[in-house]
N, C-alpha and C positions, 0 to 999 in steps of 0.2 A: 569507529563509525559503525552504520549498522550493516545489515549482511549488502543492503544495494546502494549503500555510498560507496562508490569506487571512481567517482569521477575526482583526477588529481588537483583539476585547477579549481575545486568549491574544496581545498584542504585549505585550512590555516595553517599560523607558522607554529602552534601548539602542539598542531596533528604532525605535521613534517616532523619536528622536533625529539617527540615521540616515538614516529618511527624509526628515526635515526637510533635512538637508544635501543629500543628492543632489536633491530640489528646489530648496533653494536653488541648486548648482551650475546647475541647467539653466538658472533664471532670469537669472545671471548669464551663463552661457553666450548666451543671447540679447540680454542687455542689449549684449556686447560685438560679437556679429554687426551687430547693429544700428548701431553706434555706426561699427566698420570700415566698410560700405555709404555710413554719412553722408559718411565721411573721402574715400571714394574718389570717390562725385557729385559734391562739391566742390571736390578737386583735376582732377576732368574737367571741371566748370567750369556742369554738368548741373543742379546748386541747389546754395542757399545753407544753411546748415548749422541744421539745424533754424528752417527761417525759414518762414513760416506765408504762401500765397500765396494761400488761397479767400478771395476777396470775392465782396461780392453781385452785382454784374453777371456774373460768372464763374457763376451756378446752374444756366443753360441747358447750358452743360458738360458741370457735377457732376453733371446728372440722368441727362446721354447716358453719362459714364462708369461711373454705379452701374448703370446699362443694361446694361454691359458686364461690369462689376465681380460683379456679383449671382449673375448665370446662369455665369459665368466659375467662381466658388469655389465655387458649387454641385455642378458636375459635374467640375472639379478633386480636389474630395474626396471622390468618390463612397466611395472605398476605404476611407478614415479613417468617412467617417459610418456605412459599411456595419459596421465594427468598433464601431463605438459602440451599433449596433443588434444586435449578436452579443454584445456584453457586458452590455445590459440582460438580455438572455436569461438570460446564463449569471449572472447572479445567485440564479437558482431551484436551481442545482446547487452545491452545497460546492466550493471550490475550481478550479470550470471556468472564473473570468475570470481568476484567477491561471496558469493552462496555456496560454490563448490568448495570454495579454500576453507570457507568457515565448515562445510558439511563433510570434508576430506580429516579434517582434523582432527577429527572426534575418531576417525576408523582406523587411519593410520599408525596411530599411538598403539591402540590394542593389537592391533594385528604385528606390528614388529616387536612389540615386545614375545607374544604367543609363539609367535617363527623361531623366535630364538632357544623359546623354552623347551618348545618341541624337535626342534633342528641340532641345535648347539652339542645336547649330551649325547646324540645319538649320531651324531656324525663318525667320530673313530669309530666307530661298530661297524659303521657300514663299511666305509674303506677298509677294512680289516678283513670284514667277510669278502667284500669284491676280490682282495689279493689273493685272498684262500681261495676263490674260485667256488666258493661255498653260495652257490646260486640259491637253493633253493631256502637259505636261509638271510639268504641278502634280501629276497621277495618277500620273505615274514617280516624283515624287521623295518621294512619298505611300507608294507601294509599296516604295521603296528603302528608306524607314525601319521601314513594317513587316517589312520583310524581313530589318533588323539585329535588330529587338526578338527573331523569333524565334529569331536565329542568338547570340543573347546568353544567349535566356532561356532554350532547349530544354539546353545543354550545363549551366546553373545546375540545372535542374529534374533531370535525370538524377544530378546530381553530390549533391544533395542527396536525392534519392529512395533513393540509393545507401548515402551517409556520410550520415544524420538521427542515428542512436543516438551516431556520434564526434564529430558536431557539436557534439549538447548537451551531452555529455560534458565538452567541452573548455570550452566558454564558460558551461555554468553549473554543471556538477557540483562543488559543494565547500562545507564547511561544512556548511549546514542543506538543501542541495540535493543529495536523497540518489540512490542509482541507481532506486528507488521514480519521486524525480520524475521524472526521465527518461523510463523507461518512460510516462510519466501525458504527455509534452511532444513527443516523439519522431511519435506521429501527428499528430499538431494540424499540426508540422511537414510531415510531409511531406504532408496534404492542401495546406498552403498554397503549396506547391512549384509544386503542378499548376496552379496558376493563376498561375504570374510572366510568362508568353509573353503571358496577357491580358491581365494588370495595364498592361504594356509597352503591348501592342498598343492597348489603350483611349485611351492618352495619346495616343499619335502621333493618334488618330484624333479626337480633342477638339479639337488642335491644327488639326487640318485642318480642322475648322469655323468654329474664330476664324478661318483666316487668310484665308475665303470670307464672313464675316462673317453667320455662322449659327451662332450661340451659342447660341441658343436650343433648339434641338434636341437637342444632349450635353446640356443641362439636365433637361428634359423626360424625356428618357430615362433619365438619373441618378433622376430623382423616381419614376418607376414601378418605375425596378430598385429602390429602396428597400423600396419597400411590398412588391414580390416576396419581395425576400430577408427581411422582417420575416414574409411568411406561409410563407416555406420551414425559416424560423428556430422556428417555432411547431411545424414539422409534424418536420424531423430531431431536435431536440432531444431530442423523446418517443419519437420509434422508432428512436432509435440505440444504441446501449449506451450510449458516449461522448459525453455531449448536448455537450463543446467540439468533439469532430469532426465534430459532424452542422452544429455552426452555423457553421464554417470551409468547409464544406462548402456550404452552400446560398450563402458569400458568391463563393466560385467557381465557383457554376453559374451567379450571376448576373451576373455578368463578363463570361462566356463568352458567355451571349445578347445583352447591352448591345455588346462590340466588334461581334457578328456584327448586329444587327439594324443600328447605326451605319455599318459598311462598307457594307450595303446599302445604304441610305439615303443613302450619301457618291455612291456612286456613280452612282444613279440621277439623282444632282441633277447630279451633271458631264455628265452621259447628254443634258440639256435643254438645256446648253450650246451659244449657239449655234457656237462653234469649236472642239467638241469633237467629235473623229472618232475611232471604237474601232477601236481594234486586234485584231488575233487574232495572238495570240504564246503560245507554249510558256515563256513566263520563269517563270511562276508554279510549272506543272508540275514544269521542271525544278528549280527552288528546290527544292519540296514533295518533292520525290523525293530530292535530296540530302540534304538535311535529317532526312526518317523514314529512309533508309540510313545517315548517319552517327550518329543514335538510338539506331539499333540495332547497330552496331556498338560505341559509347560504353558501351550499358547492360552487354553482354556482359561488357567490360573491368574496370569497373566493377562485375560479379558475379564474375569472377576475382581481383580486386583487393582484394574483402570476406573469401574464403579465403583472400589470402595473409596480407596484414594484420595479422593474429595473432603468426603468425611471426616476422614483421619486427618490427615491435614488442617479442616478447622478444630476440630474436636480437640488436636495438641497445639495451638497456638491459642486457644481457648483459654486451656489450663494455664501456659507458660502466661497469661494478661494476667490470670488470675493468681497468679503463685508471683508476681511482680509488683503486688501490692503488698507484700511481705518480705518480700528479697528482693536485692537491688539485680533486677535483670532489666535492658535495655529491651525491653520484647516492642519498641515501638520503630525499632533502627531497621534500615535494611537486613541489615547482615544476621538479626536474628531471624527474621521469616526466609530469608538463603539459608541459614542454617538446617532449618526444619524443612524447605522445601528438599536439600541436597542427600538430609540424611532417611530420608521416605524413599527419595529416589536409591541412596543405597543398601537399605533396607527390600525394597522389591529385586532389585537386579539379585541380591544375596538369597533370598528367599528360592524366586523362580531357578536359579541354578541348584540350589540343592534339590529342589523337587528332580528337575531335571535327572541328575546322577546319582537320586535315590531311585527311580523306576526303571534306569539304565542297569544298575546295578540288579533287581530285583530280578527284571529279563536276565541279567545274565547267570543268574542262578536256577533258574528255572526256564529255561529256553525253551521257547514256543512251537519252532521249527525244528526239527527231527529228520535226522538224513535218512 
């Protein structure tokens, strides 16, 4: 259905049906993840294949690990629970969890896969240098990763603050998903755009706490941004037009405080360190500077890009009518003008990323800022 049919009792037994399957699907889908994971600890020799190791002398362990465990998936999911406390909300509005779920899905996908890419290789490093007590190089390689998060997430947030309306267009417009929802899916999107560089940023900086072995803190602080955004979520909901944009909206201003008070906090505690000795260096400067220059050069592009667009677009379905009187192309089916709309749209997001981390690069060879 479309982004504001969410009422259960106008479903038919097609739509139930339906959805029964694609849950079903995911649950399979996980049953089999799970199952691959078992296959491959066991051929690495890491456990035995669903084989059961907690005994009771093992407790004192099990209590240090749910220690670990607890505060760990607490602030792990801050993201997830903050969605879960944006959707109790938007139950008071017709149709506002169904525009957030559609507008969630489009960010969420990019953003865990990035976290991992940026998180995953670089995590033994970090625990490694923590053990070594090698501070001032735990803080470089701290910074290094948030320095990818935002050089990953600024070129995504532009790219999508840019293409939101061909985005949704392409991945859900069709069927019962009219241009109405769109327009209704379109902001939700691009408020959540604005917070992919913190989403990123928050992880790396979560990470940096386990690998100092100060978990407890991103906890703590997940639990207060919660209550935050549950009373921000109380207050945009009612004074916004759009009460799904006002509660997408208070879950990234609460992001944005949790990375920023957390780096604080990271810092200070490296600060106490006693083989920890500060630097004064222009890296950050110069990052910051590359970074909002090739921003805004990106965004420019990417508003020239939205004018031409149009054009191009008829201009190749033109050709493909005209080239289908000589070859046998279907250029009259849906799925050929989805073809041609999806591959413009990957076309621009491809383009405005390399401008992007061509001018990134260009600063960083020639840096503008001089210590």
């Amino acid at each position: 259905r479309g982004a504001a049919g969410c009422n259960p009792s106008s479903f038919n037994v097609m739509e139930v049906a339906a959805g029964r399957h694609l849950a079903l699907a995911f649950v399979l889908g996980s049953a089999s993840q799970l199952l691959l994971q078992a296959l491959a600890m066991q051929r690495q020799k890491i456990s035995r294949f669903f084989r059961i190791r907690l005994r009771l002398e093992d407790w004192k362990q099990f209590i240090g690990a749910m220690k670990i465990i607890v505060p760990t998936s607490i602030s792990s999911t801050m993201l997830q629970l903050a969605t879960y406390t944006d959707l109790w909300f938007a139950s008071s509005w017709p149709g506002a969890a169904a525009i957030m779920g559609c507008g969630a899905m489009l960010i969420t996908a990019p953003v865990g896969l990035l976290s991992n890419v940026i998180i995953v290789p670089r995590m033994p490093l970090l625990t490694q240098q923590a053990a070594e007590q090698d501070w001032n190089t735990f803080k470089g390689t701290c910074d290094r990763m948030l320095q990818a998060s935002i050089s990953v997430g600024l070129p995504l947030t532009i790219s999508l603050l840019s293409f939101a309306t061909q985005v949704v267009k392409v991945v859900y417009e069709r069927s019962a998903f009219t241009s109405s929802s769109t327009l209704q899916v379109v902001p939700v999107v691009m408020v959540h755009a604005l917070g992919i560089t913190w989403f990123l940023g928050r992880d790396v900086i979560v990470r940096a706490f386990y690998a100092i072995d100060r978990g407890k803190i991103p906890a703590i602080t997940s639990m207060v941004a919660l209550a935050l955004n549950a009373v921000l979520d109380a207050f945009f909901s009612k004074t916004m037009s759009l009460s799904a944009v006002g509660l997408v909206l208070s879950t990234v201003l609460v992001s944005v405080l949790s990375v920023l008070v957390l780096y604080f906090v990271l810092c200070r505690d490296l600060k106490k360190r006693p083989d920890f000795v500060e630097e004064k260096s222009n890296v950050w400067k110069d990052f910051l500077f590359g970074s909002m220059l090739a921003s805004g050069i990106t965004a420019v592009y990417c508003k020239w890009l939205l004018h031409v667009l149009p054009s191009v677009q008829l201009s190749l379905k033109k050709a493909f009518l005209a080239a289908s009187d000589y070859v046998s192309i279907p250029s009259n089916s849906g799925s050929f003008h989805w073809l041609v709309d999806a591959s413009l749209v990957g076309a621009s997001f491809l383009s405005s990323w390399l401008l992007y981390y061509l001018v990134t690069i260009l600063v960083k060879k020639r840096p503008l800022l001089k210590e």
